[in-house]
N, CA, C and O atoms as a Maestro MAE file, in Angstrom:
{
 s_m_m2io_version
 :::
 2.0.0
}

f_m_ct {
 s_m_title
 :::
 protein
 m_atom[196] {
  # First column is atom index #
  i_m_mmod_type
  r_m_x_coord
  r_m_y_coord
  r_m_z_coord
  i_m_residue_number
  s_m_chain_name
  s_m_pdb_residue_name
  s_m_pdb_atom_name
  i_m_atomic_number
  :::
  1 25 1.300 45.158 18.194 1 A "UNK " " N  " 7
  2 3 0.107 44.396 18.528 1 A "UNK " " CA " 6
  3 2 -0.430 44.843 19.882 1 A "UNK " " C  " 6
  4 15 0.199 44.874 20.940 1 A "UNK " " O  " 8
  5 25 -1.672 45.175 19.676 2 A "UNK " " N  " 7
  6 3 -2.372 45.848 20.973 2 A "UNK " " CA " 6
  7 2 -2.524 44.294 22.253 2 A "UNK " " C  " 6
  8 15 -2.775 44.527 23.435 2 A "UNK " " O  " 8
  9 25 -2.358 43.075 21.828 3 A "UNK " " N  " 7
  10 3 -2.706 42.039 22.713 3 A "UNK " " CA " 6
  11 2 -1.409 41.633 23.277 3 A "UNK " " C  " 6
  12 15 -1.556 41.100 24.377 3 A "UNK " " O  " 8
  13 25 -0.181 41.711 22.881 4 A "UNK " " N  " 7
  14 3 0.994 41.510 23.236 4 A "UNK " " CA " 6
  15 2 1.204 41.310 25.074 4 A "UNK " " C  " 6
  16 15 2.017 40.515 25.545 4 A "UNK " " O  " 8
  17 25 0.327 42.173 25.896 5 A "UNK " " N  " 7
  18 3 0.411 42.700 26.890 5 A "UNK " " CA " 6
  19 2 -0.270 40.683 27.611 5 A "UNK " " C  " 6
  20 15 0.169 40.268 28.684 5 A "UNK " " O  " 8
  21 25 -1.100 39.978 26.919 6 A "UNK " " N  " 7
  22 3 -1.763 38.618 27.281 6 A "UNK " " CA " 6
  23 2 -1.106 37.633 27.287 6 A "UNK " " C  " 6
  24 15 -1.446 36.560 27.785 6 A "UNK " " O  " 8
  25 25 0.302 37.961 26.528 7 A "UNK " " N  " 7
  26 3 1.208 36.518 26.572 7 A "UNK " " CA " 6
  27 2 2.236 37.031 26.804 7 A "UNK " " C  " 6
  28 15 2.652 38.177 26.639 7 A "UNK " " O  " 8
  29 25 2.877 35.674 27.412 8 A "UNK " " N  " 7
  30 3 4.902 36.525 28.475 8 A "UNK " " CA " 6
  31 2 5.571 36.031 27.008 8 A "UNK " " C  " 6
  32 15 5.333 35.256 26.082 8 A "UNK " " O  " 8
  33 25 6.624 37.071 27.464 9 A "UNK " " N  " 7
  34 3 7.373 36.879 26.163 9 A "UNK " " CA " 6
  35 2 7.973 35.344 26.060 9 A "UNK " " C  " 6
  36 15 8.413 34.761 25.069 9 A "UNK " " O  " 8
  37 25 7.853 34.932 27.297 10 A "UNK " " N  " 7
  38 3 8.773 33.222 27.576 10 A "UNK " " CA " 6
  39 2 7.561 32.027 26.201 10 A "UNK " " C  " 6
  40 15 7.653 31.048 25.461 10 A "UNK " " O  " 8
  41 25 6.669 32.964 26.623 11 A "UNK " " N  " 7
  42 3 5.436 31.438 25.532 11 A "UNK " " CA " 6
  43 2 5.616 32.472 24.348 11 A "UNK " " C  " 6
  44 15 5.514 31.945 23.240 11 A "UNK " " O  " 8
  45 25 5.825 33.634 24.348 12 A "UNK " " N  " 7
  46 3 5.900 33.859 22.351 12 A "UNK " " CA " 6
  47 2 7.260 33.834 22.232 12 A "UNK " " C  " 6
  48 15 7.408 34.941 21.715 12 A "UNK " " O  " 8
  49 25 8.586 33.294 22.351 13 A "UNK " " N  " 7
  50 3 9.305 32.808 22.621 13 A "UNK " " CA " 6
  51 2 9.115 30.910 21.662 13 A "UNK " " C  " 6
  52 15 9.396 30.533 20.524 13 A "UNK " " O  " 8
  53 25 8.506 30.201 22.901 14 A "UNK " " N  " 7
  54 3 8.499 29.189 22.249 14 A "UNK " " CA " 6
  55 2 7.103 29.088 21.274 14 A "UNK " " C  " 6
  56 15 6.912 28.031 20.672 14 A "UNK " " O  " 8
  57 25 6.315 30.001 21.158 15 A "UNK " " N  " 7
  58 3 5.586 29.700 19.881 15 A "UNK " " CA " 6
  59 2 6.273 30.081 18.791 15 A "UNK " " C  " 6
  60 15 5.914 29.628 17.704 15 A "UNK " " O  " 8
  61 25 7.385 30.981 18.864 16 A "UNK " " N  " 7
  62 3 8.412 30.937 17.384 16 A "UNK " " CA " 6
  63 2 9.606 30.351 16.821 16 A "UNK " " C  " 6
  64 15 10.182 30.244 15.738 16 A "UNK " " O  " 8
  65 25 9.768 29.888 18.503 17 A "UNK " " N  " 7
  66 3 10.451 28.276 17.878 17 A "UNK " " CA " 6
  67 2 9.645 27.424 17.247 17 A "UNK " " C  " 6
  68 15 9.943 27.080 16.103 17 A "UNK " " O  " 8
  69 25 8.287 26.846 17.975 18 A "UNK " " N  " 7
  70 3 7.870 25.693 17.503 18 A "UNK " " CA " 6
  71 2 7.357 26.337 15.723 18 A "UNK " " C  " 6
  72 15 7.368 25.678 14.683 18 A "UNK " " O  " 8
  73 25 7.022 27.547 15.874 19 A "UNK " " N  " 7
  74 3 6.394 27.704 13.999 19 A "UNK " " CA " 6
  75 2 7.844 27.806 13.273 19 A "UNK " " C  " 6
  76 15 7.864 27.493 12.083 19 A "UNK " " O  " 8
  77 25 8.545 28.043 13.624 20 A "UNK " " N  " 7
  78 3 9.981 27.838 12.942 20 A "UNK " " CA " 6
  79 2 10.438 26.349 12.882 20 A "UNK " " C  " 6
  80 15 10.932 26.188 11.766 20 A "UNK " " O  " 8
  81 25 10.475 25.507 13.402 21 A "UNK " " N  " 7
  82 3 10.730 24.526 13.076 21 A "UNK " " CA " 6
  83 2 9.851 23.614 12.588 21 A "UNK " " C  " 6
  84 15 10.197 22.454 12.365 21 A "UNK " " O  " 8
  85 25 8.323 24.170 12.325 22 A "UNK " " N  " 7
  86 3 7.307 23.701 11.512 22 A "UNK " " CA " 6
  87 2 7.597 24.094 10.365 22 A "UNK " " C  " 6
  88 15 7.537 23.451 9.316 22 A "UNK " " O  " 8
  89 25 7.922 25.169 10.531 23 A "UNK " " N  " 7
  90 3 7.758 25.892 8.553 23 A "UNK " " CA " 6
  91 2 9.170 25.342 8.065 23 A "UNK " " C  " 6
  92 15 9.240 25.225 6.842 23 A "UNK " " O  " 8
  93 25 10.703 24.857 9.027 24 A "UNK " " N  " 7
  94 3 11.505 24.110 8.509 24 A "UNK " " CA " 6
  95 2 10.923 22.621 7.821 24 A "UNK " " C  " 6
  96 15 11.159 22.056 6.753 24 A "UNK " " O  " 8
  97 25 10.252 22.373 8.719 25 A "UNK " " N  " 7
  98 3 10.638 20.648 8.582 25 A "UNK " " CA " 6
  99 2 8.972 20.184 7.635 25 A "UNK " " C  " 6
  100 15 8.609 19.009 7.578 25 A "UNK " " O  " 8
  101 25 7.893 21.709 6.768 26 A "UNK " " N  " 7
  102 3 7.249 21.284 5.894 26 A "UNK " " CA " 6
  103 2 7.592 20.927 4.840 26 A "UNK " " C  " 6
  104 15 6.844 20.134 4.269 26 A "UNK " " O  " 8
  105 25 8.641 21.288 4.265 27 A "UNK " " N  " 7
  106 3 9.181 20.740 2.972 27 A "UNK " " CA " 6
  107 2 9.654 19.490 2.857 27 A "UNK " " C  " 6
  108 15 9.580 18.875 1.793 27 A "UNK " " O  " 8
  109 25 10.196 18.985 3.961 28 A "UNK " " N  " 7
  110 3 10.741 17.648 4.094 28 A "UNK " " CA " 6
  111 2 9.336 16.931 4.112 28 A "UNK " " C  " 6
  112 15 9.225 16.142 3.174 28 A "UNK " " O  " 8
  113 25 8.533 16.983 4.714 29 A "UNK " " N  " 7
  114 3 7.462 16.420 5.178 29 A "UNK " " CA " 6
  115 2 6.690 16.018 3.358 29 A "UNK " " C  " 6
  116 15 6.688 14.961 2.728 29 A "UNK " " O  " 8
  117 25 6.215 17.172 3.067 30 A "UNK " " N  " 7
  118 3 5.969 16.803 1.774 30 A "UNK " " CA " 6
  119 2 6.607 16.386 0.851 30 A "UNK " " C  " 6
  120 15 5.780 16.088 -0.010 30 A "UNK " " O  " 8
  121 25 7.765 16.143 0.436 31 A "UNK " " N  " 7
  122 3 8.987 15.411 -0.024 31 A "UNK " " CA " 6
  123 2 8.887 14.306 0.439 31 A "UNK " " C  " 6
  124 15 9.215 13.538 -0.466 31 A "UNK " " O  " 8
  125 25 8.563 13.612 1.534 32 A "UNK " " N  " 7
  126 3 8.230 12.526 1.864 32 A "UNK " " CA " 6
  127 2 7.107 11.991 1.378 32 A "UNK " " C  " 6
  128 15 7.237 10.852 0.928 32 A "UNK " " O  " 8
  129 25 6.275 12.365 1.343 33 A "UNK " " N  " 7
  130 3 4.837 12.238 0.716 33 A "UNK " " CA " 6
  131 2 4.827 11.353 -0.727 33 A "UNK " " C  " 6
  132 15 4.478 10.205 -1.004 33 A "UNK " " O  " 8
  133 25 5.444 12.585 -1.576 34 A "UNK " " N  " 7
  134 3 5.462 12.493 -2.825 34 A "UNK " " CA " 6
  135 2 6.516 11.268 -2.942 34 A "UNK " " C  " 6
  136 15 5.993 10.380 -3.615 34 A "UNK " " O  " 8
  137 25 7.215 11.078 -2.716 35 A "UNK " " N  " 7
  138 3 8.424 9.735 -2.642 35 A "UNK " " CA " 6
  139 2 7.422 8.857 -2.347 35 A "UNK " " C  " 6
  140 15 7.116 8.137 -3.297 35 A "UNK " " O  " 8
  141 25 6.906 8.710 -1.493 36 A "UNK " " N  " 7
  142 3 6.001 7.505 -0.940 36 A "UNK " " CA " 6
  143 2 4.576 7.425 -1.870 36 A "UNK " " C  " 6
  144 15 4.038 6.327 -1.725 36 A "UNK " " O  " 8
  145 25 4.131 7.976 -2.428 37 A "UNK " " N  " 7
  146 3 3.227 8.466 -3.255 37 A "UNK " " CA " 6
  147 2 3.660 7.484 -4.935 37 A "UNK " " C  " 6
  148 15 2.959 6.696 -5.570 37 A "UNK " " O  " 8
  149 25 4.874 7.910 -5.159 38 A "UNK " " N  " 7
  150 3 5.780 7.408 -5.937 38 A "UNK " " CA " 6
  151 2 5.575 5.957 -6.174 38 A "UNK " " C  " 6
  152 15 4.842 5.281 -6.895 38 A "UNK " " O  " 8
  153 25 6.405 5.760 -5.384 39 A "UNK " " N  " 7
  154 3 7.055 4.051 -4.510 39 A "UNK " " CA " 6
  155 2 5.479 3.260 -4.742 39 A "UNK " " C  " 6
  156 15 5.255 2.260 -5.424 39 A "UNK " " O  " 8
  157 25 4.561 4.028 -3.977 40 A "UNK " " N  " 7
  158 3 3.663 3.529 -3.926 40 A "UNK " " CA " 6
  159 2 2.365 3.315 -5.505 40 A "UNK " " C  " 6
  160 15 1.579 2.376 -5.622 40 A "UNK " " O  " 8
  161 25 2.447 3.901 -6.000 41 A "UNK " " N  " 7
  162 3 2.052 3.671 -7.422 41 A "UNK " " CA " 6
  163 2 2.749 2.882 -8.182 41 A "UNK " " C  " 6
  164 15 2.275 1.960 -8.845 41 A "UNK " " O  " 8
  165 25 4.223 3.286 -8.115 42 A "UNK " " N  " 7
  166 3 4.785 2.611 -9.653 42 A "UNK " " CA " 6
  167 2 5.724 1.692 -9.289 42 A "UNK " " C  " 6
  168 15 6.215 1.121 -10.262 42 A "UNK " " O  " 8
  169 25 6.258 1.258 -7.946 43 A "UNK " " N  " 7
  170 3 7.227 0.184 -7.657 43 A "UNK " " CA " 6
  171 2 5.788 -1.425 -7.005 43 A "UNK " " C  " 6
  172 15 4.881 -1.330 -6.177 43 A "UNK " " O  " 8
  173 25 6.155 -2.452 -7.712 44 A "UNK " " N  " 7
  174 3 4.969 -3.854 -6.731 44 A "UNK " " CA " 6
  175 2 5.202 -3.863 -6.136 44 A "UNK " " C  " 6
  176 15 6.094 -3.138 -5.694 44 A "UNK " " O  " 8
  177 25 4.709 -4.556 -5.673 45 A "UNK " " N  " 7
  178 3 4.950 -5.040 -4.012 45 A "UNK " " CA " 6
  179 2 6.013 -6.234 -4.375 45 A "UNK " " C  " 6
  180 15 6.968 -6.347 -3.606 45 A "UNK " " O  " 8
  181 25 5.928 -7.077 -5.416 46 A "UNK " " N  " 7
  182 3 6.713 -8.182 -5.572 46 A "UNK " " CA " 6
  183 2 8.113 -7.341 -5.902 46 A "UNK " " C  " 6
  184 15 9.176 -7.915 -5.664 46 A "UNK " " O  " 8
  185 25 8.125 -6.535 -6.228 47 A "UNK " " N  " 7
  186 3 10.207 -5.608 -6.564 47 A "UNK " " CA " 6
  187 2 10.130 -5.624 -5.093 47 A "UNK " " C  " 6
  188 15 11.025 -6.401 -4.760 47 A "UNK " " O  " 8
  189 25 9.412 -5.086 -3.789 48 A "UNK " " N  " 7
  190 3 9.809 -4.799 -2.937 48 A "UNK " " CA " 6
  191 2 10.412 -5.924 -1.921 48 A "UNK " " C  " 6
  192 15 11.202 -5.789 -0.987 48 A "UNK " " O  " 8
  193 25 9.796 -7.016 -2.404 49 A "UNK " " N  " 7
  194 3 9.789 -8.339 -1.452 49 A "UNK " " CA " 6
  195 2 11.481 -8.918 -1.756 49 A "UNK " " C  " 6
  196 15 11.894 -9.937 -1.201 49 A "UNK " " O  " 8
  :::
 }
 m_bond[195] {
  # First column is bond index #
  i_m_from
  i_m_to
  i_m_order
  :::
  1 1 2 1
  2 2 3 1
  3 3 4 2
  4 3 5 1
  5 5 6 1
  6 6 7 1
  7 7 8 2
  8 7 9 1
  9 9 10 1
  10 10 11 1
  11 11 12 2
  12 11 13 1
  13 13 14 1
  14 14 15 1
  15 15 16 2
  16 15 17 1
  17 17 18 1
  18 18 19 1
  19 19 20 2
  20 19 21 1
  21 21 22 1
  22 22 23 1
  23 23 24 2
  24 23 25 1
  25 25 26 1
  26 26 27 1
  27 27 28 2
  28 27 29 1
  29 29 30 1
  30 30 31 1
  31 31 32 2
  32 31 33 1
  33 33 34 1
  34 34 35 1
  35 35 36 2
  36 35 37 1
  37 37 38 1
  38 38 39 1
  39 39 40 2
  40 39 41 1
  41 41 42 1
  42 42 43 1
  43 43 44 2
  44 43 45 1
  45 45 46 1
  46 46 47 1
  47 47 48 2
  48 47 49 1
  49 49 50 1
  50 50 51 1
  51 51 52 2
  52 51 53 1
  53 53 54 1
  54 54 55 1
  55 55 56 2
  56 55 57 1
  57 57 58 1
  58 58 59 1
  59 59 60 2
  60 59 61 1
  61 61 62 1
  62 62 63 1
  63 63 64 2
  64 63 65 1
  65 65 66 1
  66 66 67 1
  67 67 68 2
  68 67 69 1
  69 69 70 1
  70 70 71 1
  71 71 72 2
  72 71 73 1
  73 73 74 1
  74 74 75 1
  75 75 76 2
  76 75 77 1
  77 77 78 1
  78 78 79 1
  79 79 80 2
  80 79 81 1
  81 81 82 1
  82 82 83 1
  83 83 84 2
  84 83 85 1
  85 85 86 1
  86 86 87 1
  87 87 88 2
  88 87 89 1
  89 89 90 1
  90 90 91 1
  91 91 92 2
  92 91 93 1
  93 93 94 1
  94 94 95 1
  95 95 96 2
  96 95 97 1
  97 97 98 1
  98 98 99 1
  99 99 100 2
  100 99 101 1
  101 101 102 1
  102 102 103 1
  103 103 104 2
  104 103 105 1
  105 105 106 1
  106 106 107 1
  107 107 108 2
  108 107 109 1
  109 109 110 1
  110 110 111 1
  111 111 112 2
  112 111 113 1
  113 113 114 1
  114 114 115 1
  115 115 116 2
  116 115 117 1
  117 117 118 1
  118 118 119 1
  119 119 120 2
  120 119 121 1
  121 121 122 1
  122 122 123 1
  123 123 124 2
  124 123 125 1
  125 125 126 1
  126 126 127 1
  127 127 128 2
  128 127 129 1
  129 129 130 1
  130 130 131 1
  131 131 132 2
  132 131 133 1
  133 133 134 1
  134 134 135 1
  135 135 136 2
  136 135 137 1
  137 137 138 1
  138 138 139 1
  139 139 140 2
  140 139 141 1
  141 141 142 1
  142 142 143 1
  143 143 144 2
  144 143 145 1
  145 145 146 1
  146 146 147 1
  147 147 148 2
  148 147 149 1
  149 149 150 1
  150 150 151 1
  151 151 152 2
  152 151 153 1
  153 153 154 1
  154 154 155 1
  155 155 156 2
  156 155 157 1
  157 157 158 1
  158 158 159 1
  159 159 160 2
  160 159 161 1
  161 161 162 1
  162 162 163 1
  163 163 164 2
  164 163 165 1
  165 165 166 1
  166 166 167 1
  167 167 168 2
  168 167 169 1
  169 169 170 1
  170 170 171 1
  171 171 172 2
  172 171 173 1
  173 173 174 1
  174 174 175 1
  175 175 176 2
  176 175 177 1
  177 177 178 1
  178 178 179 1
  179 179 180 2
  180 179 181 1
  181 181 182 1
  182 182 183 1
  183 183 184 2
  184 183 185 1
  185 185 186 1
  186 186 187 1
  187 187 188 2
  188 187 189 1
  189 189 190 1
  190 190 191 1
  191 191 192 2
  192 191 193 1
  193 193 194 1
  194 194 195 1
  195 195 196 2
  :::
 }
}
């Protein structure tokens, strides 16, 4: 990459932590969704009470 020379390696560093532990923790995220998505359509509110 010809721009490499604009950022210290210390911040591309933590920009590949933070996209690494984004691209970990998307699957969970949407797995959550869909559960709640779930719950939320087909369980009442009166089962929940």
């Amino acid at each position: 990459m010809a721009r490499n020379w604009l950022i210290s390696p210390e911040f591309q560093d933590w920009i590949s932590i933070f996209l690494g532990i984004l691209v970990e923790a998307t699957p969970f995220l949407l797995l959550g969704v869909v559960v709640s998505a779930f719950v939320h359509v087909f369980v009442s509110e009166d089962t929940l009470l």
